[in-house]
MARRO-616577 format. One line per 2 residues: for each residue x negated, y, z of C-alpha. Coordinates in steps of 0.25 Angstrom, whole numbers, plus 5000, padded with zeros to 4 digits. Last residue first. Example, Ala and Ser with C-alpha at 12.3 -4.5 7.8 and 13.67 -1.06 7.14 Angstrom:
<nodes>
4945 4996 5029  4951 4982 5031
</nodes>
This chain:
<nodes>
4809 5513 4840  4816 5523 4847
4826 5515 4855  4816 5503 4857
4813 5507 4874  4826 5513 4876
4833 5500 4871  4838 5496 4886
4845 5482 4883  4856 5481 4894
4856 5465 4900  4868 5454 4899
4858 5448 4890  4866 5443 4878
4875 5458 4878  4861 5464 4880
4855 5458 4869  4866 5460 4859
4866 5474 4861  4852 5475 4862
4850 5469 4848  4861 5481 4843
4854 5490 4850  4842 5486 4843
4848 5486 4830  4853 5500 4830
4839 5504 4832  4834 5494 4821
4844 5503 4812  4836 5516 4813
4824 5507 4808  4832 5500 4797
4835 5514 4794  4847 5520 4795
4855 5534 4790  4847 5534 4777
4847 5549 4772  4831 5546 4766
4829 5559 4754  4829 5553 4742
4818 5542 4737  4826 5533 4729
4826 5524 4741  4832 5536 4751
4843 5539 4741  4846 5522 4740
4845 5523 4756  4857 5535 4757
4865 5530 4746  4865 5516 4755
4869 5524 4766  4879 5532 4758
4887 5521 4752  4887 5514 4765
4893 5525 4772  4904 5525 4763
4912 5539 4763  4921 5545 4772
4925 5540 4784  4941 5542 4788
4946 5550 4797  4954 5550 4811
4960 5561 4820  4963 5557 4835
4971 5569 4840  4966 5582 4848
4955 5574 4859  4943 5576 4851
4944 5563 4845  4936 5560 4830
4940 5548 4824  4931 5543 4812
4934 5534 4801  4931 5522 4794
4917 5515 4800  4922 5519 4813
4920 5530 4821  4928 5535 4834
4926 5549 4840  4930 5555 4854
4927 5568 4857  4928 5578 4870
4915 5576 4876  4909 5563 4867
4916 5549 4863  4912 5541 4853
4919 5527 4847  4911 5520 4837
4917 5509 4827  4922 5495 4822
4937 5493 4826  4945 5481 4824
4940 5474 4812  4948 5461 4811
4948 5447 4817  4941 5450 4829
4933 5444 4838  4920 5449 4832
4917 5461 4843  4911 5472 4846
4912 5483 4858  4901 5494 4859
4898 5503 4871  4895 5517 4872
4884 5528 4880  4878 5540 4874
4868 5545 4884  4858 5552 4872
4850 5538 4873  4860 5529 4870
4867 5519 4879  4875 5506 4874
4884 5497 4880  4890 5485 4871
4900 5475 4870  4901 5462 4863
4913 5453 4860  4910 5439 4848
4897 5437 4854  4888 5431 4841
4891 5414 4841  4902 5411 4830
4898 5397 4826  4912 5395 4822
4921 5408 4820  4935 5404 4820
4934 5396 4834  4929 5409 4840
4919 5407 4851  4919 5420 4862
4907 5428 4863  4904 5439 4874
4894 5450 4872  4889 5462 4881
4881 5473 4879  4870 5484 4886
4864 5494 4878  4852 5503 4881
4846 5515 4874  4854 5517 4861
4847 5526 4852  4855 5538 4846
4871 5543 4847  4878 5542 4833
4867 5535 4825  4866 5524 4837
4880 5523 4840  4882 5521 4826
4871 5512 4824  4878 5503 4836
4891 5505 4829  4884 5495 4816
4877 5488 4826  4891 5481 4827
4891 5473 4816  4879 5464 4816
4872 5466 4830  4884 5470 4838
4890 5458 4830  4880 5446 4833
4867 5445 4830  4872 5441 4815
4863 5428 4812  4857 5423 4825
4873 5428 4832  4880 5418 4821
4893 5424 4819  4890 5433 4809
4882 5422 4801  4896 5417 4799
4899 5427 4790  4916 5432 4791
4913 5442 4800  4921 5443 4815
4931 5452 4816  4929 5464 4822
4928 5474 4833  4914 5484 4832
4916 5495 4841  4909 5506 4848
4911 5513 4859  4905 5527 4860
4902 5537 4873  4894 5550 4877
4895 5555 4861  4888 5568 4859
4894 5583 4858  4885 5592 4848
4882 5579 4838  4894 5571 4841
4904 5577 4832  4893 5576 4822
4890 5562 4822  4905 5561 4822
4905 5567 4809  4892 5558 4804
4898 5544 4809  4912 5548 4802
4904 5552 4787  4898 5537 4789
4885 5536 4785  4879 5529 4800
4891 5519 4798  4881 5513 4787
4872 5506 4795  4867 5499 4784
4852 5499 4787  4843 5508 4777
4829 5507 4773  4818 5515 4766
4803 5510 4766  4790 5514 4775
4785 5498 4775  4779 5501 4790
4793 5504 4794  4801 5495 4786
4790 5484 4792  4794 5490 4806
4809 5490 4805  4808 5475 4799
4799 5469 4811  4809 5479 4820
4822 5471 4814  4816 5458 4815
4812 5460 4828  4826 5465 4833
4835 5453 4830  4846 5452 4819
4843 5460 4808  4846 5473 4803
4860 5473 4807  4862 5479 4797
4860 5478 4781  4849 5482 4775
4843 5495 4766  4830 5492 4761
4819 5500 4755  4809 5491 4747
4793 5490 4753  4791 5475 4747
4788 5470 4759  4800 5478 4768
4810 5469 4757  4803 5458 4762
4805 5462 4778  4818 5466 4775
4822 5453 4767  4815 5444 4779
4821 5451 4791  4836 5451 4791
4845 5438 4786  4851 5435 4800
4856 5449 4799  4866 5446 4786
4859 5452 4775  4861 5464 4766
4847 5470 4763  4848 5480 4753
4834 5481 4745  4827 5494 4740
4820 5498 4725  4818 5485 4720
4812 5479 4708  4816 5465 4709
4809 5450 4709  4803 5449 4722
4812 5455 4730  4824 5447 4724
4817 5435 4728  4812 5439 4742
4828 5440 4744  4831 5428 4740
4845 5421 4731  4842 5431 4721
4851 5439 4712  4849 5451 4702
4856 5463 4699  4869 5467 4696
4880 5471 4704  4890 5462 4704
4884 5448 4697  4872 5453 4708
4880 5455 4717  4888 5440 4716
4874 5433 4714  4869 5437 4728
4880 5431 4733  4878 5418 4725
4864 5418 4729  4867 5418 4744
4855 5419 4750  4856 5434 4745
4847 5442 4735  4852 5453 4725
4845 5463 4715  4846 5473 4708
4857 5484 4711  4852 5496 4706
4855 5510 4713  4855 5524 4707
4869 5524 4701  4873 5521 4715
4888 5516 4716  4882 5499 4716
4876 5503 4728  4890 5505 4737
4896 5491 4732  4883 5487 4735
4881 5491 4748  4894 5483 4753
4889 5470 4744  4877 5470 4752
4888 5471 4765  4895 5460 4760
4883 5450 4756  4872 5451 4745
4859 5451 4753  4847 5456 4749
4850 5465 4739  4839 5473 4730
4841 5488 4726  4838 5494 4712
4836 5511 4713  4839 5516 4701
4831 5525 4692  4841 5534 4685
</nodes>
């Protein structure tokens, strides 16, 4: 079997998350690594194989490559997209994307113009949960959601800097945004809020530490959003729906389905990062395209997440009518 040898850029937790998964494919090669931090890189590569390079352009230049993960922290976005465009390879990356809009559209329109494959690790979109309430919802829509993302704050100190991270409706809670969005459509105006209090435990810490949202999609589905880092424990990440006569709650684990008899609960099934990066693998080898998000779908999600963050800094509502089809 002709395998199909992927590069990494970036060899931080979440590269090691898609690894574990890749390493089960009889038809994928592990081939190369690249990170800043060569001794990270090293650590992969002694684990699974390949070869190690402290650049990115260097590990371009010197493999055979079929497609490229790009596993960076959003500061990072940008140039290994735009290099990895220039020599026409698929890619899969990491959300958010990156940590402003320009960089995103620059990137979006060179994909575009280049004609190659690309995924975006919004992975919630494979969960068996998303797909059953999907259903529910597809004869009797959702009027209202809330969505959560209540934690502790991430141990990287690059998270707490808002010109590296954007802040956490930008880096974690975009994830429920692109829920909303694959649940309900394109969102048509948001309006939020942001307050920040200094936490002598986390030095430097500058991103809002509370944030709220109001959204509005086109087909009348109105919501909020609640996040927050003030946490010291993961206290609920999730979507709650309500329609006539049915209330469901998702999260990445399990699904609660309410129709006013009892409030029964189960469990997800399956990995939904296994079959989004089975999903682009099939698509590189030239079988039928099944990937959920593209980095075109997932610029959408990233707007409103930039409108989010610019309304709460404002005080203003961002109207997204104009950019909801783009």
């Amino acid at each position: 079997m002709e395998k199909t040898r992927i590069g990494f850029i970036g060899a931080g937790g979440i590269a090691m998350r898609h690894l574990g998964v890749l390493r089960q494919f009889e038809d994928v090669a592990l081939t190369a690594f690249a990170d800043t931090d060569f001794g990270r890189a090293e650590g992969l590569a002694n684990e699974y194989g390949g070869q190690v390079y402290a650049d990115h352009r260097a590990l371009l230049d010197s493999e055979e490559l079929d497609a490229v993960y790009i596993c960076v922290p959003p500061f990072a976005h940008g140039e290994p997209e735009r290099d990895v465009i220039a020599r026409k390879l698929p890619f899969f990356v990491e959300k958010p994307i990156a940590l402003d809009l320009a960089t995103g559209e620059d990137i979006a329109a060179r994909v575009k113009e280049a004609g190659i494959i690309t995924g975006v690790g919004y992975h919630w979109r494979y969960l068996d949960t998303v797909e059953e309430a999907r259903n529910l919802l597809a004869d009797n829509p959702a009027q209202l959601f809330s969505g959560y993302w209540l934690d502790q704050t991430p141990p990287p100190t690059w998270w707490w800097k808002k010109d590296m991270s954007g802040g956490q409706v930008v880096e974690q809670t975009t994830h429920i945004i692109d829920l909303t969005r694959f649940m309900f459509g394109e969102v048509t105006e948001v309006t939020g809020l942001a307050s920040h209090k200094v936490r002598p435990d986390f030095p430097d810490l500058d991103v809002p530490t509370a944030s709220t949202a109001s959204l509005r999609f086109a087909n009348g589905t109105i919501g909020n959003l609640a996040s927050t880092c003030l946490l010291r424990w993961g206290h609920r990440v999730g979507l709650h729906l309500f329609a006539d006569g049915l209330a469901i709650e998702l999260s990445d684990r399990e699904i609660m389905v309410d129709t006013g008899h009892g409030r029964p609960v189960r469990g997800a099934h399956g990995d939904p990062v296994w079959h989004e990066d089975r999903d682009f693998i099939d698509a590189v080898r030239g079988g039928e395209n099944r990937i959920r998000c593209s980095y075109e779908e997932a610029l959408k999600t990233h707007r409103v997440a930039l409108a989010i963050a610019q309304s709460a800094e404002t005080g203003k509502p961002v109207s997204l009518t104009a950019t909801k089809e783009a």
